[in-house]
Structures are given as C-alpha cells and as structure tokens.
C-alpha positions as a Markdown table, in Angstrom:
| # | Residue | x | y | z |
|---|---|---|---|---|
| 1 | Unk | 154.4 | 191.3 | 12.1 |
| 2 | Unk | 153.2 | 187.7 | 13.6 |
| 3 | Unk | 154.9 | 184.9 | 14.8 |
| 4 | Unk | 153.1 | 182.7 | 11.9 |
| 5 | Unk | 154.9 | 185.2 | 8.9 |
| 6 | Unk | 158.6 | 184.8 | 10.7 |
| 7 | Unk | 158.1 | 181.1 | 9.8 |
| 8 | Unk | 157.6 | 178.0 | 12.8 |
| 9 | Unk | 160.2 | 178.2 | 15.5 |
| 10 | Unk | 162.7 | 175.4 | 15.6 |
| 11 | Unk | 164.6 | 173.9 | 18.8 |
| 12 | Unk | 167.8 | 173.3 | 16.6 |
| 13 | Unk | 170.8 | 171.2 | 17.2 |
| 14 | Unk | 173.8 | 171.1 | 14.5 |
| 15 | Unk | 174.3 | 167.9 | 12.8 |
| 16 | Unk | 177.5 | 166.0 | 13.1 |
| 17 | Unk | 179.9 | 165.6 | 10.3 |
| 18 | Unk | 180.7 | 162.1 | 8.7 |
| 19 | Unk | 183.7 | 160.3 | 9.7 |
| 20 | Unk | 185.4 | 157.2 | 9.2 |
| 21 | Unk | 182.4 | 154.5 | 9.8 |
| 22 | Unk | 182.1 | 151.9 | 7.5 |
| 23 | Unk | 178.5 | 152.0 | 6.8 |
| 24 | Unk | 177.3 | 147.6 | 6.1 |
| 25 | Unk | 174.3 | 146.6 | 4.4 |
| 26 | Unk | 173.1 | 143.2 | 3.4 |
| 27 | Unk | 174.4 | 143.4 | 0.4 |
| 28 | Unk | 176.7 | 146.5 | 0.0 |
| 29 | Unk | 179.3 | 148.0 | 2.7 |
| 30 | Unk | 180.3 | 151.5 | 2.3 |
| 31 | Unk | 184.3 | 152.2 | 2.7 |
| 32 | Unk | 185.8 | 155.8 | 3.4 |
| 33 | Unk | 187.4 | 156.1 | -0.4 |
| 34 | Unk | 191.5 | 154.6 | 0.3 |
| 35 | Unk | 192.6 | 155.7 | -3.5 |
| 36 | Unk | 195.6 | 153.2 | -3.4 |
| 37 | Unk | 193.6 | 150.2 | -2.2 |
| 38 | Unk | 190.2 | 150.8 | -4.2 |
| 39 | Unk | 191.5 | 152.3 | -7.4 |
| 40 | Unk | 192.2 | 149.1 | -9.1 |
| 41 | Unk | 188.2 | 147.8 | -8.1 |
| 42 | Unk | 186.7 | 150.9 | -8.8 |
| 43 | Unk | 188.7 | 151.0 | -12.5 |
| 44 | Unk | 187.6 | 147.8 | -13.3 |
| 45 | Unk | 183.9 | 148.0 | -12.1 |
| 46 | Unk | 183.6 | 150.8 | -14.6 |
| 47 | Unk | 184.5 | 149.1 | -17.8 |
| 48 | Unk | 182.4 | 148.3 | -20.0 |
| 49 | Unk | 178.2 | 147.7 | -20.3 |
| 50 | Unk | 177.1 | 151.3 | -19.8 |
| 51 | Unk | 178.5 | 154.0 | -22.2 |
| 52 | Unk | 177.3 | 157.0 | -20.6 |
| 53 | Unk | 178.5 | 156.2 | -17.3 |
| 54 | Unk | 180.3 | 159.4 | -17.5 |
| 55 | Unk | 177.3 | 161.5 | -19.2 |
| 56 | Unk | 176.7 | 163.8 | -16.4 |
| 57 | Unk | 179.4 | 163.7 | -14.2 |
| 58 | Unk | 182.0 | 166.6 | -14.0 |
| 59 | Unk | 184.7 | 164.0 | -14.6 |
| 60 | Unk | 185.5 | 161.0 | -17.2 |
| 61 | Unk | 185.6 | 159.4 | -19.0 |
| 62 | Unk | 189.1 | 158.4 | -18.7 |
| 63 | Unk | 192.1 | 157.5 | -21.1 |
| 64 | Unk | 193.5 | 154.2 | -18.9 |
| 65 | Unk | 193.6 | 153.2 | -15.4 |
| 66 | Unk | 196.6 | 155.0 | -14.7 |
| 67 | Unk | 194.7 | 158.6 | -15.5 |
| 68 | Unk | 191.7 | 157.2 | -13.2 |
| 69 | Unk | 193.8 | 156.3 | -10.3 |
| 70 | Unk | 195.6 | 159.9 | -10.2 |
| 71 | Unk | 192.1 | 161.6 | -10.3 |
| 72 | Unk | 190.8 | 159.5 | -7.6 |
| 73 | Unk | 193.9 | 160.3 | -5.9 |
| 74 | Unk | 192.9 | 164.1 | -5.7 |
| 75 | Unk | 189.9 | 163.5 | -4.2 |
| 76 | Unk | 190.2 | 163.2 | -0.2 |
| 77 | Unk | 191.6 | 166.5 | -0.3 |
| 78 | Unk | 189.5 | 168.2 | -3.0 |
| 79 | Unk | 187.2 | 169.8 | -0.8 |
| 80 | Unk | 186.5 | 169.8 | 3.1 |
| 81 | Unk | 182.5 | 169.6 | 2.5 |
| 82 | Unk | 182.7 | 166.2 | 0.8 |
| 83 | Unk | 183.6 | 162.6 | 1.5 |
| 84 | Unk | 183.7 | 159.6 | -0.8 |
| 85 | Unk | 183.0 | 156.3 | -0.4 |
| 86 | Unk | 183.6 | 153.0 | -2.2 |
| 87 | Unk | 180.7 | 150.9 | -2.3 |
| 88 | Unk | 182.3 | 147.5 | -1.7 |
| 89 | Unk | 179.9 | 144.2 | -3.0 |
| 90 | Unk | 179.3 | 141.8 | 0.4 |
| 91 | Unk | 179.1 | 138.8 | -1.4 |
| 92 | Unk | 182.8 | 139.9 | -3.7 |
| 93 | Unk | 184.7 | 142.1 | -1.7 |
| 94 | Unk | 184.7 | 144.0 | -4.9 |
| 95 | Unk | 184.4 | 147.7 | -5.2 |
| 96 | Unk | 181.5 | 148.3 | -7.1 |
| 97 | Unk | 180.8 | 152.0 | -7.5 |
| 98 | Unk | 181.2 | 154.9 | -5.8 |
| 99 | Unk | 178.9 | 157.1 | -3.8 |
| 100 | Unk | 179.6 | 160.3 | -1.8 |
| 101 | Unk | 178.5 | 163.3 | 0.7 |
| 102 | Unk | 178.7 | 166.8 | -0.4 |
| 103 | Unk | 177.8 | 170.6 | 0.8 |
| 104 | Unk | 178.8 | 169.0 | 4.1 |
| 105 | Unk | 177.0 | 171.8 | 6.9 |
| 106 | Unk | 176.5 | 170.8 | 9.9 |
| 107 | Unk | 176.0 | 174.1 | 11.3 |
| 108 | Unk | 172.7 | 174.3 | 9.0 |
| 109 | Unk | 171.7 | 170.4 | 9.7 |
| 110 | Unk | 172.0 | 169.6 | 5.9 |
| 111 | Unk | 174.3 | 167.5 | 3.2 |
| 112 | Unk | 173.9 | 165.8 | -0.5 |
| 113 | Unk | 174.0 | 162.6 | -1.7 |
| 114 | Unk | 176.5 | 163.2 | -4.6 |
| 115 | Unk | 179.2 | 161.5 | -6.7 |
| 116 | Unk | 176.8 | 158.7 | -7.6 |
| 117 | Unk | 178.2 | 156.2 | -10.4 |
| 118 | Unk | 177.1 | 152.2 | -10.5 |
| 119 | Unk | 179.6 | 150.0 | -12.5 |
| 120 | Unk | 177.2 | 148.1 | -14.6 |
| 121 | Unk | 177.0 | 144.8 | -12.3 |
| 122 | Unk | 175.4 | 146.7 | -9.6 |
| 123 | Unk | 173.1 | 149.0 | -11.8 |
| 124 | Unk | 169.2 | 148.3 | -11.0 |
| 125 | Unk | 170.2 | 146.1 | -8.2 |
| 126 | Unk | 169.4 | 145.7 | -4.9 |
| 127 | Unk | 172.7 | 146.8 | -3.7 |
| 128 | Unk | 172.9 | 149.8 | -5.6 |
| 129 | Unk | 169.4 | 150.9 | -3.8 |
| 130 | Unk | 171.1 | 149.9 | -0.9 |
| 131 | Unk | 174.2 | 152.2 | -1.5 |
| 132 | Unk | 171.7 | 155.1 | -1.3 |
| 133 | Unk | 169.6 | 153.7 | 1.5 |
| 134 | Unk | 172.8 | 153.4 | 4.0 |
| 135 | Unk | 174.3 | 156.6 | 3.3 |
| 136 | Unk | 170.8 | 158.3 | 4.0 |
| 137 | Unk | 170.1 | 156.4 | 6.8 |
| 138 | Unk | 173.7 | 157.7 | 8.3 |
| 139 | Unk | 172.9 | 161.3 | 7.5 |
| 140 | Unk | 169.6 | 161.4 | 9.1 |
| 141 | Unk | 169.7 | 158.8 | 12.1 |
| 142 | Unk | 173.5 | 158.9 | 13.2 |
| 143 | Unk | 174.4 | 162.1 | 11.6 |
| 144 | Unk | 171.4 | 164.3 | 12.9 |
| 145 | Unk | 170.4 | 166.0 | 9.8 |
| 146 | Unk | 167.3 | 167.5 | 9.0 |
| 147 | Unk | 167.6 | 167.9 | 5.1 |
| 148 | Unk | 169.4 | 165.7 | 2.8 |
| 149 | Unk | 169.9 | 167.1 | -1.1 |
| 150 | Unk | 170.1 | 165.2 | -4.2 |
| 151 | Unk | 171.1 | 167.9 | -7.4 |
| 152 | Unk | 171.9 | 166.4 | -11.1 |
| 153 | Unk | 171.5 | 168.2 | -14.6 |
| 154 | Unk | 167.9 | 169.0 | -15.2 |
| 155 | Unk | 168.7 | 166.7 | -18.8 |
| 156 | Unk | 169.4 | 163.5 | -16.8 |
| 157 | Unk | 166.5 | 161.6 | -16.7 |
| 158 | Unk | 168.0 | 158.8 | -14.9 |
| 159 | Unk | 169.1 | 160.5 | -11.8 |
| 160 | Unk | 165.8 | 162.3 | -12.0 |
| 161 | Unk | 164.0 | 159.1 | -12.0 |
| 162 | Unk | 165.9 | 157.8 | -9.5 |
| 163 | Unk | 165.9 | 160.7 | -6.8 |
| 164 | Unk | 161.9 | 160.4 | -7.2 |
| 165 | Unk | 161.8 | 156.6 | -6.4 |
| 166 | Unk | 163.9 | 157.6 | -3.4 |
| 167 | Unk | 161.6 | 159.8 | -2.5 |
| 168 | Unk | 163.3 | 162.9 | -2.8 |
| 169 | Unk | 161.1 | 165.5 | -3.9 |
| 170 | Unk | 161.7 | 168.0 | -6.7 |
| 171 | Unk | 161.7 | 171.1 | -6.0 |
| 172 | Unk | 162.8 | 173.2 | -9.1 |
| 173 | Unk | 165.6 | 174.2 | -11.2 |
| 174 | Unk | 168.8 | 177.0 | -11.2 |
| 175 | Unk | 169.1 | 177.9 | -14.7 |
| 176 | Unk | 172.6 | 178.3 | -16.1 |
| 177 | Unk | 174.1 | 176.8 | -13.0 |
| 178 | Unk | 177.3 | 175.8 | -14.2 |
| 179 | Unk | 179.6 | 174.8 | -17.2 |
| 180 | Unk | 180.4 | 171.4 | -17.4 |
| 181 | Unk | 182.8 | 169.6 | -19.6 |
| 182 | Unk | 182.1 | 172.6 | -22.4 |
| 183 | Unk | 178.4 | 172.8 | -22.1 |
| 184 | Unk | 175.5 | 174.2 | -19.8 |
| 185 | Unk | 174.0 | 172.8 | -17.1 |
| 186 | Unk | 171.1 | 173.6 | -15.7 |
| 187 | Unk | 170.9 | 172.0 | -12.2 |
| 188 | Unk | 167.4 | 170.4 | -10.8 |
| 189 | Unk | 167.0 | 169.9 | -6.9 |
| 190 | Unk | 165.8 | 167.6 | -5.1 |
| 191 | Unk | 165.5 | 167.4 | -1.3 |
| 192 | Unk | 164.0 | 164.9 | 1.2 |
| 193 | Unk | 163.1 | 166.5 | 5.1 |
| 194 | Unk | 163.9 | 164.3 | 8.7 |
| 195 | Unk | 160.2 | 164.7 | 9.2 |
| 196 | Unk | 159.7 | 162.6 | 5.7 |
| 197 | Unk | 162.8 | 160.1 | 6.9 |
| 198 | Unk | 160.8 | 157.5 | 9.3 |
| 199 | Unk | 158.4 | 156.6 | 5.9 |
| 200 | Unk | 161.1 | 156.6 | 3.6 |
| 201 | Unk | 163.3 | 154.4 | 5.9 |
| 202 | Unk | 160.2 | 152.2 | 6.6 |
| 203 | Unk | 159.9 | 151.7 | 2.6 |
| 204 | Unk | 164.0 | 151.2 | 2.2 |
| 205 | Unk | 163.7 | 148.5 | 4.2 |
| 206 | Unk | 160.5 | 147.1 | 3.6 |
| 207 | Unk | 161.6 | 146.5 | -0.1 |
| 208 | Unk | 165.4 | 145.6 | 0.8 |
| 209 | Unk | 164.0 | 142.7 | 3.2 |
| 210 | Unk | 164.7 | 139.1 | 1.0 |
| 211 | Unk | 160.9 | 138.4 | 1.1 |
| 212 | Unk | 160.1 | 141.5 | -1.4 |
| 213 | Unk | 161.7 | 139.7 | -4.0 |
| 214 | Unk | 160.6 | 136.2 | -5.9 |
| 215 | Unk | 162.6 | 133.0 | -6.9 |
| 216 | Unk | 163.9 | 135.1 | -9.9 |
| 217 | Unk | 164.9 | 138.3 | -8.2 |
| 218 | Unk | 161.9 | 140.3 | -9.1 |
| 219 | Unk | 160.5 | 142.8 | -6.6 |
| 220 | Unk | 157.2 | 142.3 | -5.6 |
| 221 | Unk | 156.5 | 145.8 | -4.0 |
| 222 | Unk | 158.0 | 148.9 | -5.5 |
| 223 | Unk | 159.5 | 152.2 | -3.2 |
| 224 | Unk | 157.0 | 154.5 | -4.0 |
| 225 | Unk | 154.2 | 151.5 | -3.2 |
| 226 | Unk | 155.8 | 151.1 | 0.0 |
| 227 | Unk | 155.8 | 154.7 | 1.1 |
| 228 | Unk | 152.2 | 155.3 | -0.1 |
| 229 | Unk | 151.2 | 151.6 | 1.5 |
C-alpha cells in the first residue's frame, strides 16, 4: 500500500478546550452562561416577534419564565462536551440570545457551533453575525482547532442558509438521526477546515468593519462576495 492511499500525514497538536474568556465584539460580547444573572435577559429577549424560535431546537417553547429559568439552570452541568454562552448586546448590556460549543474534543482538534437562538432584536443583524464570527474565531485562532461543525435538521432552511453564508460547507446528511420533540430528524452537516479559516476570517471582518454598511444600515458587500473577492 502507498503512502498517498493511508491519507497525507499530519504534524498534529490537540486543541485546547474553552474556558472562561469572555469573548468582545464591536457589537456583541459573549459571556460564559451564569443562569441566575442571565435568565431574566435571555427570557425576555425571547418573547415575542419570531414564532418558531423554538422550531428546531431540542427544547421550548416554554410555559413562563419560571420553567425557562430552571431549564437554563440544568445546563452548565448537562454535559462536559459543551459550554453556553450568553450573547450580551454592547450597546444594552442586554442578553440577547444564546450561542454555544458542543462535541467539545480536543484530543481530535474539533467542536460545534451549537445551541444557536437570536431573540428577534438581534435576528439578521450585525451582531448576531458577530455572535458566530467570535466564537469561530476563538475555536480556530485561540483554541487550536482544525475543524469546526455546524449540524441542524436537514428541514431547517434557515440554519441551512445561514451555515452556507458562514461558509461552512455541507457535506451530507444522517438519516433518522434522532427523535426530537415526537418526530424525526434527519441531521445535515456542515463543517468549515483551519486551512479554509484565514478567508473566512478575512470576509467576517471585512463585512463587520462600519464602512460595509450605508447611512441606513444596509451591507454593501455580502459574506460569500467577500470570500470569493
């Protein structure tokens, strides 16, 4: 057998795991999820203005604020390959949304962006690009990884959209991969490689920058424009 059909050789180093950074944008900071002091926020930022908030998540919707608090409660300690963060508006000091790391591995140099909900003030924003952007830019540049995962059900065009202008890149589907809330789910997966990180991080900030966007807010370059360009 040759060396070419054992696959290219790799001088490997383990990533590091995530700890207790908070992770500040220019318009977004991400905060290690405290469920006592972000509960309240979080509970209000997801009221109202988008009814399928809870679509796709695992989770939710929830009866009243007291039922949302003692779920986010469990969640520090729900599992050791995870952590959560509140994504905390600059210019409020308002928890916004909530964003997290799971299938934590350092050993294999990889993690997911998972978790991902936008109260409806910071959905199609510039801050809720920036949510993703930061916790990206952590795993790859601080963190050492060399694959970063993005997974959501294969029906959810929204997160599928969205992966893609983040430029993750599909790269197929488990059938019957879990049972959520009742019904199937078939899981579509995304990934996006260290090698592909220094254009991706070069478009993120490219069309964060305050001069990609005119008196009225409106972008003037798009992701995928940037990456290509």
């Amino acid at each position: 057998m040759s060396a070419a059909e054992l696959g290219p050789p790799v001088d490997f180093v383990p990533a590091r795991e995530p700890g207790g950074e908070v992770l500040r944008g220019q318009y977004v900071r991400l905060e290690p999820l405290d469920p006592r002091g972000h509960a309240e926020g979080l509970w209000a930022a997801a009221q109202g203005g988008d009814p399928r908030l809870w679509d796709y998540l695992p989770y939710g919707p929830f009866a009243d604020e007291g039922a949302f608090a003692t779920w986010l409660s469990t969640l520090p300690g729900l599992a050791p390959e995870e952590r959560f963060y509140a994504i905390v508006a600059e210019a409020t000091g308002a928890p916004a949304g909530m964003i997290a790391y799971a299938r934590i591995a350092p050993e294999r140099g990889r993690t997911e962006i998972a978790h991902v909900w936008f109260g409806a003030a910071l959905q199609r924003t510039p801050g809720a690009t920036e949510a993703v952007y930061l916790l990206a830019h952590h795993a790859f540049a601080d963190l050492g990884n060399r694959r970063l995962e993005w997974k959501c059900h294969s029906l959810n065009a929204r997160s599928r959209r969205a992966a893609e202008r983040f430029g993750f890149t599909y790269e197929g589907t488990f059938r019957q991969d879990l049972v959520v809330k009742g019904r199937n789910r078939d899981t579509a997966w995304f990934s996006l490689l260290d090698a592909e990180w220094p254009t991706a991080d070069a478009a993120f900030r490219a069309w964060l920058a305050p001069e990609n966007f005119d008196a009225d807010g409106r972008q003037r370059r798009g992701l995928a424009e940037l990456r290509a360009g």
